[in-house]
C-alpha positions as CSV (number, residue, x, y, z in Angstrom):
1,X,39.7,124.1,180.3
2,X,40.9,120.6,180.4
3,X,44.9,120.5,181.8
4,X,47.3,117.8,181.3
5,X,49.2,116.7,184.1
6,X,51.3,113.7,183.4
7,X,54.8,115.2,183.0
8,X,55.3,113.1,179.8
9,X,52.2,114.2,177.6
10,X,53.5,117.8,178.9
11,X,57.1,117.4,177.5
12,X,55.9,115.3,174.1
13,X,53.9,118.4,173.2
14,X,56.5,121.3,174.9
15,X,59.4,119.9,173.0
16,X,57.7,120.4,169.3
17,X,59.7,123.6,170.2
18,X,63.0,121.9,169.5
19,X,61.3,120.3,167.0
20,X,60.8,123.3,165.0
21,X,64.7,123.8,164.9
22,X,65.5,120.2,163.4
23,X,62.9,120.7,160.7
24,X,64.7,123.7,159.5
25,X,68.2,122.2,159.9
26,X,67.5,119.3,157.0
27,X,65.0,121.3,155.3
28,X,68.3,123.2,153.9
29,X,70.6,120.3,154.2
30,X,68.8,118.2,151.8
31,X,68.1,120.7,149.6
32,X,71.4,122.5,148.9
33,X,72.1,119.8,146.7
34,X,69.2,119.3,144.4
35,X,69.1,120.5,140.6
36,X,66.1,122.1,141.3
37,X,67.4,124.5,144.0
38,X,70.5,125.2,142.6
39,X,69.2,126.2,139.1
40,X,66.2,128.5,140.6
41,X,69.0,130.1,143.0
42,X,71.9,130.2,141.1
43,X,74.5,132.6,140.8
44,X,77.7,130.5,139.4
45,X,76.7,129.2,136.3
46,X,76.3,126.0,134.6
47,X,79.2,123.3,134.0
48,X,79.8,121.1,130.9
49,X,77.4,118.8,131.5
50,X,74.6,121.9,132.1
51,X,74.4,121.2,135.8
52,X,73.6,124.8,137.8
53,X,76.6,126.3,140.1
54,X,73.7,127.5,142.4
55,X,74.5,130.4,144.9
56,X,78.1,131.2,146.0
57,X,79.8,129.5,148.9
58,X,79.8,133.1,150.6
59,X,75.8,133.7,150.2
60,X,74.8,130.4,150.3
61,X,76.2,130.4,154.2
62,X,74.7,133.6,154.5
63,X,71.1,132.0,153.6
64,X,72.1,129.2,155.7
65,X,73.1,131.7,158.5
66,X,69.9,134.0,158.2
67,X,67.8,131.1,160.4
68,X,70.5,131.5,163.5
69,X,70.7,134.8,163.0
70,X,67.3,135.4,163.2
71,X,67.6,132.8,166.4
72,X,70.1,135.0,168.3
73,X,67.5,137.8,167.9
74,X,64.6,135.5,169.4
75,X,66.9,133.6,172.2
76,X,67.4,137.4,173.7
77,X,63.3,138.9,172.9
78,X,62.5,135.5,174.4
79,X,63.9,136.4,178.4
80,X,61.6,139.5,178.2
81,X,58.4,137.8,176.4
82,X,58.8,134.9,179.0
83,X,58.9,136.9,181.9
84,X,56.3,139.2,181.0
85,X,53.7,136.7,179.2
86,X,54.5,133.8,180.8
87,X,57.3,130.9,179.5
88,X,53.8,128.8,177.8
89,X,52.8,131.3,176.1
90,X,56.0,132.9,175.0
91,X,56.5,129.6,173.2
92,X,52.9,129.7,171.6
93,X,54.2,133.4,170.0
94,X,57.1,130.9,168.6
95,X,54.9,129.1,167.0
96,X,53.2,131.6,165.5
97,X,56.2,133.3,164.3
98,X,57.3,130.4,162.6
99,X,54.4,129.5,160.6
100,X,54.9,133.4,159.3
101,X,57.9,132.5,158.3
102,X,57.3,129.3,156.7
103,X,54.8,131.0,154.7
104,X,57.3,133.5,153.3
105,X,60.2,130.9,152.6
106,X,57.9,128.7,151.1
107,X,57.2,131.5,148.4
108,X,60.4,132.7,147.5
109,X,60.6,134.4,144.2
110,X,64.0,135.0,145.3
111,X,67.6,134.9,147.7
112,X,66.3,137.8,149.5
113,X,63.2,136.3,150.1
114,X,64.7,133.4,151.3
115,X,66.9,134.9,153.8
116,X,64.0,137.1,155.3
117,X,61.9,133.9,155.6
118,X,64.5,131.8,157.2
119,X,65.0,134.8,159.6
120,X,61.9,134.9,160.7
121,X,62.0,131.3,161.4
122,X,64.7,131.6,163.4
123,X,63.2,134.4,165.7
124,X,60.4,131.6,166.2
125,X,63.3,128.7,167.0
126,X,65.2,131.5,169.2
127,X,61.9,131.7,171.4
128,X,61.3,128.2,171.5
129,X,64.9,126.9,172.0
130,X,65.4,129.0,174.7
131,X,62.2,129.0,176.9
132,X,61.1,125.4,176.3
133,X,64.0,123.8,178.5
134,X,63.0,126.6,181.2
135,X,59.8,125.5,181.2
136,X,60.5,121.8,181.3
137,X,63.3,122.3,184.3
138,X,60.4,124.5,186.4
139,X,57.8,121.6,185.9
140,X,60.0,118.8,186.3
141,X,60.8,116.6,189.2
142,X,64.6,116.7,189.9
143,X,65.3,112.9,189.5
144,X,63.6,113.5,185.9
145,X,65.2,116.4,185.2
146,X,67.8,115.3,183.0
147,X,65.6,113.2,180.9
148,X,62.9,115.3,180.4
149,X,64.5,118.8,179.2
150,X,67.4,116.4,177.4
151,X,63.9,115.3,175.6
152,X,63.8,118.6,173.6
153,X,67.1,117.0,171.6
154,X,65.3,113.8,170.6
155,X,62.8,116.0,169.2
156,X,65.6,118.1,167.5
157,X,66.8,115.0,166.1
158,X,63.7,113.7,165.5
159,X,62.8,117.1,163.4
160,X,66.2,116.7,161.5
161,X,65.1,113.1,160.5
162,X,61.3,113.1,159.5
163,X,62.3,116.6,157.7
164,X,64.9,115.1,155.2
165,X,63.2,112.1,154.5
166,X,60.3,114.4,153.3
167,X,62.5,116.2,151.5
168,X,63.9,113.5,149.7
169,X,61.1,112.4,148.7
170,X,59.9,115.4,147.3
171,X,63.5,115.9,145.7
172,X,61.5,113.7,142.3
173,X,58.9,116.1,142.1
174,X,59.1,118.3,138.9
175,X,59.7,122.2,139.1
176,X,60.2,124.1,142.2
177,X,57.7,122.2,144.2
178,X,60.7,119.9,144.7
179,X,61.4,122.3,147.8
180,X,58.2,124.4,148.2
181,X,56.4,121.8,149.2
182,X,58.7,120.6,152.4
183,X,59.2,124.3,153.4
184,X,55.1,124.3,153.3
185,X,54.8,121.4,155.5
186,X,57.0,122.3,158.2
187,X,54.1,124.8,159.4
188,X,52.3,121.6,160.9
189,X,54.4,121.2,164.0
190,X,54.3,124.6,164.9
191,X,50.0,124.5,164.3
192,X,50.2,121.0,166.9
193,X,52.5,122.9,169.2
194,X,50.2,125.7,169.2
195,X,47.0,124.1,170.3
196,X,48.9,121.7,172.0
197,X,49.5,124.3,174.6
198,X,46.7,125.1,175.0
199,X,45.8,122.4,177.6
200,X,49.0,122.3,179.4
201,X,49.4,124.4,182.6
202,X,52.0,126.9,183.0
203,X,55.6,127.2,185.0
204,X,54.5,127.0,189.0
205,X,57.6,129.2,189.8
206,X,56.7,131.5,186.9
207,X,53.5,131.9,188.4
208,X,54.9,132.7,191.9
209,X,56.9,135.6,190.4
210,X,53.6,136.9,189.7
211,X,52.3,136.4,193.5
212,X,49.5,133.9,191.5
213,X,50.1,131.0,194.6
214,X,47.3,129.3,194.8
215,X,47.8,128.1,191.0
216,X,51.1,128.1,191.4
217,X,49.9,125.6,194.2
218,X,47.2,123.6,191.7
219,X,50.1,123.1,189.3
220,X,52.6,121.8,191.6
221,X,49.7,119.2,192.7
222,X,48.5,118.0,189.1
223,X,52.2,117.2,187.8
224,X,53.9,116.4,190.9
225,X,51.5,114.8,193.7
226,X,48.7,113.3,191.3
227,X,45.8,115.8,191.8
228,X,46.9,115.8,196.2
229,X,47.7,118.8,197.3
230,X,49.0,117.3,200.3
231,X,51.6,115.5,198.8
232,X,54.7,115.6,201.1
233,X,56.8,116.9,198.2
234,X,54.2,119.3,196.7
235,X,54.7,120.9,200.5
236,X,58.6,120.6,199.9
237,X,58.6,121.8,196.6
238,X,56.1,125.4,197.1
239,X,58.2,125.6,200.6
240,X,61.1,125.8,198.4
241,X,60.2,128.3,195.7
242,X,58.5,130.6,198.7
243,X,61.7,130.5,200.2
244,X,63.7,131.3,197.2
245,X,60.6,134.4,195.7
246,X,60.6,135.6,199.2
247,X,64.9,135.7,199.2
248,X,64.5,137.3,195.7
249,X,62.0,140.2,196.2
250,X,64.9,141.4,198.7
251,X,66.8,141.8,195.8
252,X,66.9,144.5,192.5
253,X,64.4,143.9,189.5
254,X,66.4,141.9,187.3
255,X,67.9,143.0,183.8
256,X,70.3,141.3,181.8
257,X,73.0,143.4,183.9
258,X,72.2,141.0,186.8
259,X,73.8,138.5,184.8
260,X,77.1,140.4,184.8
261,X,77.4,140.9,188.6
262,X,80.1,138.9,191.3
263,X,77.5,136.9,192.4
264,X,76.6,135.7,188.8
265,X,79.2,135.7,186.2
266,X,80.7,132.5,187.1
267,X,77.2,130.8,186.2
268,X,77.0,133.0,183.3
269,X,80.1,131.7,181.8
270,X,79.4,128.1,182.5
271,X,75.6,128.5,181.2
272,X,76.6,130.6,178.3
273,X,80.6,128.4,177.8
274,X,77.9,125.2,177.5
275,X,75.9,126.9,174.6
276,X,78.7,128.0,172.7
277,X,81.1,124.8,173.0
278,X,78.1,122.8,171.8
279,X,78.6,124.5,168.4
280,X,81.6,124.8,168.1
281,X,82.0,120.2,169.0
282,X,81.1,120.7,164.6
283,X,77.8,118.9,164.8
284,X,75.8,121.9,163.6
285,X,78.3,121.6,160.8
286,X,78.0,118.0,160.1
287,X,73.9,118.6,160.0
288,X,74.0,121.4,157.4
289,X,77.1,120.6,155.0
290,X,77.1,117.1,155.9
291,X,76.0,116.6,151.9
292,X,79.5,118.3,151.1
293,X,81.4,116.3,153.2
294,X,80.6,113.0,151.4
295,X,80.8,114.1,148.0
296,X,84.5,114.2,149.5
297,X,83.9,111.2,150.0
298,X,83.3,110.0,146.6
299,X,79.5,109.2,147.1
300,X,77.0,110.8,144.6
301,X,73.3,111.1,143.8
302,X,70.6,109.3,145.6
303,X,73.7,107.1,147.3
304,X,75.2,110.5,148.7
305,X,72.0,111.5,150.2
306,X,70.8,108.1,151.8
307,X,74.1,107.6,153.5
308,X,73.7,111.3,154.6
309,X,70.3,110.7,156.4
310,X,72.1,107.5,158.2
311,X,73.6,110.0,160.4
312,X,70.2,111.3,161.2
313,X,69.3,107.9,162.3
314,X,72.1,107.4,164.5
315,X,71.5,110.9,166.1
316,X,67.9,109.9,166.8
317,X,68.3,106.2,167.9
318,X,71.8,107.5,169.8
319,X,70.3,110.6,172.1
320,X,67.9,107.6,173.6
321,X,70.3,106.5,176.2
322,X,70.9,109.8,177.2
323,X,67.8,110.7,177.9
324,X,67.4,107.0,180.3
325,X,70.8,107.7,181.8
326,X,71.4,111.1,181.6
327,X,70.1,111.5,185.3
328,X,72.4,108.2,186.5
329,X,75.6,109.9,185.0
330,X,75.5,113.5,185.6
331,X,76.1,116.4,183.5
332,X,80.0,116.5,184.2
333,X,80.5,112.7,183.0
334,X,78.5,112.9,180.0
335,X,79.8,116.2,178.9
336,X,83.7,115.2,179.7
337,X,83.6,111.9,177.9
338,X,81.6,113.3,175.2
339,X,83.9,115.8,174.4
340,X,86.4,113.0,174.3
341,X,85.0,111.0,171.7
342,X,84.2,113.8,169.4
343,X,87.9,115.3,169.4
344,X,89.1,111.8,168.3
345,X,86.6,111.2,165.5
346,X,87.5,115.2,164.4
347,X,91.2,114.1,164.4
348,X,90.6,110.8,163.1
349,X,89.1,112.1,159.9
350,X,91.4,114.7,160.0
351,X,94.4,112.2,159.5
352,X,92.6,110.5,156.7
353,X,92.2,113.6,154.5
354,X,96.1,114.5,155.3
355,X,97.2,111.5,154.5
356,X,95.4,109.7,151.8
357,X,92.7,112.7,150.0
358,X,93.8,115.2,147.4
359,X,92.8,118.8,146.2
360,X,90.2,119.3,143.7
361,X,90.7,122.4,142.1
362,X,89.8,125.4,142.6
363,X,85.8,124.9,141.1
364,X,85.7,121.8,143.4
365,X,83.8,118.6,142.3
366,X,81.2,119.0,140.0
367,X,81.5,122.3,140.4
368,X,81.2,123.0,143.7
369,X,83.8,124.9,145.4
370,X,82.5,123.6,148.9
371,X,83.7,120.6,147.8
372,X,87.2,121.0,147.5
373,X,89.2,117.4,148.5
374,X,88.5,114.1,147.3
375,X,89.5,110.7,149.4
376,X,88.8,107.6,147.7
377,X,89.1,103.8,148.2
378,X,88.8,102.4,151.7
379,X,90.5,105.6,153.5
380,X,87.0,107.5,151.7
381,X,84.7,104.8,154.1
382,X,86.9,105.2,157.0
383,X,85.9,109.4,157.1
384,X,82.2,108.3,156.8
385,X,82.5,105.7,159.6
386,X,84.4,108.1,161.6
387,X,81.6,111.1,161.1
388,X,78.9,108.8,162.0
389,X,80.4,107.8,165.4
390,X,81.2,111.7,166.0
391,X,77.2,111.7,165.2
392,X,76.8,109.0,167.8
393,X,79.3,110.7,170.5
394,X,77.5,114.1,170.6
395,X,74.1,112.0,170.1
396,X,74.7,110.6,173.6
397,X,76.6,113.2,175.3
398,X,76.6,117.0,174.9
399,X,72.9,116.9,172.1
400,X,70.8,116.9,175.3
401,X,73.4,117.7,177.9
402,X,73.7,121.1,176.4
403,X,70.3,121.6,177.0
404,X,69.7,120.4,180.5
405,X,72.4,122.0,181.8
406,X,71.8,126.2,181.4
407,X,68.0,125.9,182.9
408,X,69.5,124.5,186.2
409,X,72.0,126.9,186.7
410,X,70.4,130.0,187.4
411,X,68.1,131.2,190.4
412,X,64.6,131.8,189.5
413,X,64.3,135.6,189.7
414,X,67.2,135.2,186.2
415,X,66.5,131.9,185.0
416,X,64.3,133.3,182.0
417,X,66.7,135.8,181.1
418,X,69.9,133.5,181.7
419,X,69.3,130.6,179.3
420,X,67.9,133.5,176.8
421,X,71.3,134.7,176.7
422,X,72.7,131.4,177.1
423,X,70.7,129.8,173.9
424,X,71.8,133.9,172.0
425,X,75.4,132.5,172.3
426,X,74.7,129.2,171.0
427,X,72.6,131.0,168.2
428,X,75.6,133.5,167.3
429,X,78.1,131.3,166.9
430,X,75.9,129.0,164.9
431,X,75.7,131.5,162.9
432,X,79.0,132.4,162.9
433,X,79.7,128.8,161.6
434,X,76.9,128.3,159.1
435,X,78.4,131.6,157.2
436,X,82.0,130.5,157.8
437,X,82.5,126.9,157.4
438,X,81.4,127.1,153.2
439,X,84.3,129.0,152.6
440,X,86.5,127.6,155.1
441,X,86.2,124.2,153.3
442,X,86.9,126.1,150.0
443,X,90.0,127.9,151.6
444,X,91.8,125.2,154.2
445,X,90.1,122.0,152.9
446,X,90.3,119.0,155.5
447,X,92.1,121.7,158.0
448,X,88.9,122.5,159.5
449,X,88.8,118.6,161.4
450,X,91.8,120.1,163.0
451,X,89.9,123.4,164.0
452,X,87.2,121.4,165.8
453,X,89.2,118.6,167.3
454,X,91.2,121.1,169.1
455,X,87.5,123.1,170.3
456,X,86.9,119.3,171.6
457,X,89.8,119.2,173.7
458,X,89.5,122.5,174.9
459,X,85.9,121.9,176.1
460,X,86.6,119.0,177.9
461,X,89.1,120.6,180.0
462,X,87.4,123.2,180.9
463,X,84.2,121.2,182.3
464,X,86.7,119.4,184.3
465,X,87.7,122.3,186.1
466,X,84.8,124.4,185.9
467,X,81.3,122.8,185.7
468,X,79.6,121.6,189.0
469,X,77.5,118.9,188.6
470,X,73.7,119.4,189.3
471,X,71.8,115.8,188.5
472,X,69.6,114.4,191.3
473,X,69.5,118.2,192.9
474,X,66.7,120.6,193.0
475,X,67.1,124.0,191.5
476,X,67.2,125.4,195.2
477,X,69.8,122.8,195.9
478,X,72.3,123.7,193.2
479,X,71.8,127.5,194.1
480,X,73.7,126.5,197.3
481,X,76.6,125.0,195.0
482,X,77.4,128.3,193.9
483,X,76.9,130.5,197.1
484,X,79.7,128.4,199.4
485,X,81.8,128.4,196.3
486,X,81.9,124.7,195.9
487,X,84.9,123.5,193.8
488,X,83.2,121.7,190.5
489,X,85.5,118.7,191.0
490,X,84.3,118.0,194.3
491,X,81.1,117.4,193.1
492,X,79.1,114.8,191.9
493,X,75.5,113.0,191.7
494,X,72.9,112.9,194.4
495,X,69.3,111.1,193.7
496,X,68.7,108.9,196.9
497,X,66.9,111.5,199.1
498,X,65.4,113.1,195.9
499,X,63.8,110.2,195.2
500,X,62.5,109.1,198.3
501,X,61.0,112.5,198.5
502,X,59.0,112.0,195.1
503,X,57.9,108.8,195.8
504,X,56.7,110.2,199.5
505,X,59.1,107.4,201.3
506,X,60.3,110.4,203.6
507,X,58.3,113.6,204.7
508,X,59.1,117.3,203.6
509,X,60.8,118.0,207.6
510,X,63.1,114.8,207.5
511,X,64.1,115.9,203.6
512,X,64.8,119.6,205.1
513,X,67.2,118.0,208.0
514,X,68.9,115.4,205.3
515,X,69.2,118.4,202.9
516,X,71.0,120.8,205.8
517,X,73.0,117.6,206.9
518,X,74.7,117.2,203.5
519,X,75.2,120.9,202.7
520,X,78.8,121.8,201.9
521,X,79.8,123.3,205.4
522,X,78.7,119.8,206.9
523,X,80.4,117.5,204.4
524,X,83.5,119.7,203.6
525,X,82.5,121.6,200.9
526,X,81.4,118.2,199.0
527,X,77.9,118.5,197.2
């Protein structure tokens, strides 16, 4: 069968994967506040004006919820399904599992039915968020690292974007077709993904696990030397990864234990610290209550929900740069400065609602609890000014930093396993914070800016001091970071011999010697 070898095509079609997971983000987000929804699921009633309650703060996070609960599930199945099968065709089963699940949302006569549908979805975006960035770091060339597993946010965003706008649109349609018919069509990305797959090769290091080195060799020449297998850093890169199998087979079978060990835990933390703190910066939030957030603001009807999707925009148009730069700046920049931004935008809005909003009620506006503080005039446009350049903060920084960094952490015999557990974290405490945050803006109102401006400032302080930097190095490279116990200060980007390698300006023995040369015991523990 036909394989595609240009590392582009391969990651346009991989990172449907993350795709999947912004589709189901605004497929909920535009729909929680549409008549049609709220009256078919509704559980608190009608006010004066006859308009439906729909569920309760406390089960509709718990429908929101059931998608990254059903992702923490799949993030952990996905370490053993990609090591067994394979990480290509682990992410073909995603797909599969999510148009099941499509199917079942798409027919609910019911919450229940909901909830079991969205589940099931999120085993599927479990699978896929965890495994595609594995398979993109594997395939990638170092100097494109960055930019090509950071791709899989674009398509997040990109997911998020189309996803809404659909479901807009079908927002005018009569009866509950209004959001049948989005949660039908969000089965086509997974079908593309599927046969998309098809005709892309699979992990070369994957395949050396499995002793399979002559493809492993075929692979390495179709993405990386254009169809030459005597490419000077084809020879440099299978030298590598027999260096690294042949280290590894003198070790244990790994188990998720392995991750647990001296020699790993510090990796673990700052793989698994990366997942979580990219929840807990509040974007997920903004995503999936963002519609409650400017009702706060005073905006209703068609205006609430176009300014809504303007964020979805600026997430899209915003993760570009990252993606061209992400390489240039390094993980630690981007993730520091990020973190930055985002805890003054939190506080920011946080200082607005103080100072110049008001309490609702207790039945919220227009009836909905969620929406329990009202700012008006121009402090009301300074909160939605503010939350759209949080947007454009995480957009740039820690959207596709988050998911760059895990993959290039971990040594190859744990890699698949690693980031499984890695993406389980982010997944948990997603859904930790699509259950909580309902009722937490019912309970403590603008308090919870507060909550994640502080998570901001914590994150950014502990990258400082804890996360080495790993752009313009290959995955062997960075395993030697954590062996001589390199301080994460001390170190920083390195692309010039990278790329002379990949553009075959230097040969794979002179890259060995420059490689030794600038190892930590020759240049003082600097990397």
């Amino acid at each position: 069968m036909y394989r595609i070898g240009n590392i582009y095509f391969i990651t346009a079609i991989a990172v449907i994967g993350g795709g999947l997971f912004g589709f189901d983000i605004s497929s909920m987000s535009a729909i929680i506040g549409n008549q049609t929804y709220l009256c078919y699921f509704n559980q608190g009633g009608r006010d004066a004006e006859g308009k439906c309650a729909g569920p309760n703060p406390d089960v509709q996070g718990g429908i929101t919820a059931s998608m990254p609960g059903g992702s923490f599930v799949g993030a952990l199945l996905s370490g053993f399904l990609s090591d067994i099968l394979g990480r290509k065709t682990a992410i073909q089963w995603g797909a599969v599992i999510w148009c099941i699940g499509s199917i079942i949302v798409c027919a609910s006569q019911n919450i229940g039915m909901l909830i079991v549908g969205r589940f099931i979805n999120g085993l599927s975006v479990g699978i896929c968020s965890a495994q595609v960035p594995v398979y993109l770091s594997e395939l990638a060339p170092p100097s494109k690292r960055g930019r090509l597993v950071g791709t899989q946010q674009w398509a997040i965003t990109w997911g998020i974007m189309i996803m809404f706008y659909i479901s807009f649109g079908c927002s005018y349609i009569k009866g509950t077709a209004a959001f049948r018919t989005p949660w039908g069509l969000q089965m086509i990305p997974a079908i593309l993904l599927y046969i998309g797959l098809l005709f892309l090769p699979e992990s070369p290091r994957w395949l050396a696990r499995k002793d399979r080195w002559e493809d492993c060799h075929d692979v390495l020449a179709l993405v990386h030397g254009k169809g030459d297998p005597d490419s000077p850093f084809v020879k440099r890169e299978l030298q590598d990864i027999k260096e690294m199998c042949n280290f590894e087979r003198r070790n244990a079978d790994v188990t998720y234990l392995e991750l647990f060990k001296p020699n790993m835990i510090n990796r673990t933390h700052i793989g698994v610290s990366t997942q979580i703190w990219s929840q807990l910066t509040g974007m997920n939030v903004m995503m999936y209550y963002i519609v409650y957030v400017f009702a706060m603001a005073g905006l209703t009807g068609d205006n609430l929900l176009i300014s809504s999707s303007i964020q979805y925009v600026i997430n899209v148009v915003m993760t570009v740069p990252a993606l061209i730069y992400l390489d240039r700046w390094g993980r630690r920049n981007t993730l520091i400065i990020g973190a930055l931004f985002m805890l003054t935008w939190m506080f920011a809005n946080a200082g607005l609602m103080a100072s110049y909003g008001t309490y609702a009620g207790p039945d919220g506006l227009d009836n909905k609890k969620e929406v329990s503080w009202q700012i008006e005039g121009p402090p009301s446009k300074a909160v939605i000014a503010c939350t759209y350049l949080f947007v454009a903060s995480f957009a740039v920084s820690w959207g596709p930093a988050s998911w760059v960094y895990p993959p290039e952490l971990f040594p190859l015999r744990v890699r698949g396993k690693a980031v499984a557990l890695a993406t389980a974290s982010n997944w948990m405490f997603n859904f930790a914070l699509s259950y909580f945050v309902p009722p937490a803006f019912v309970n403590i109102q603008w308090r919870v800016y507060v909550v994640f401006g502080v998570f901001c400032t914590a994150m950014a302080i502990h990258v400082f001091f804890l996360f080495p930097e790993t752009a313009g190095k290959t995955l062997e490279e960075v395993e030697n970071i954590f062996i001589h116990h390199v301080p994460a200060w001390k170190t920083h980007v390195t692309t010039s011999h990278i790329l002379q390698l990949e553009r075959g300006q230097v040969d794979a023995e002179k890259f060995a010697t420059t490689v030794h040369e600038d190892s930590p015991e020759r240049r003082g523990s600097k990397i």
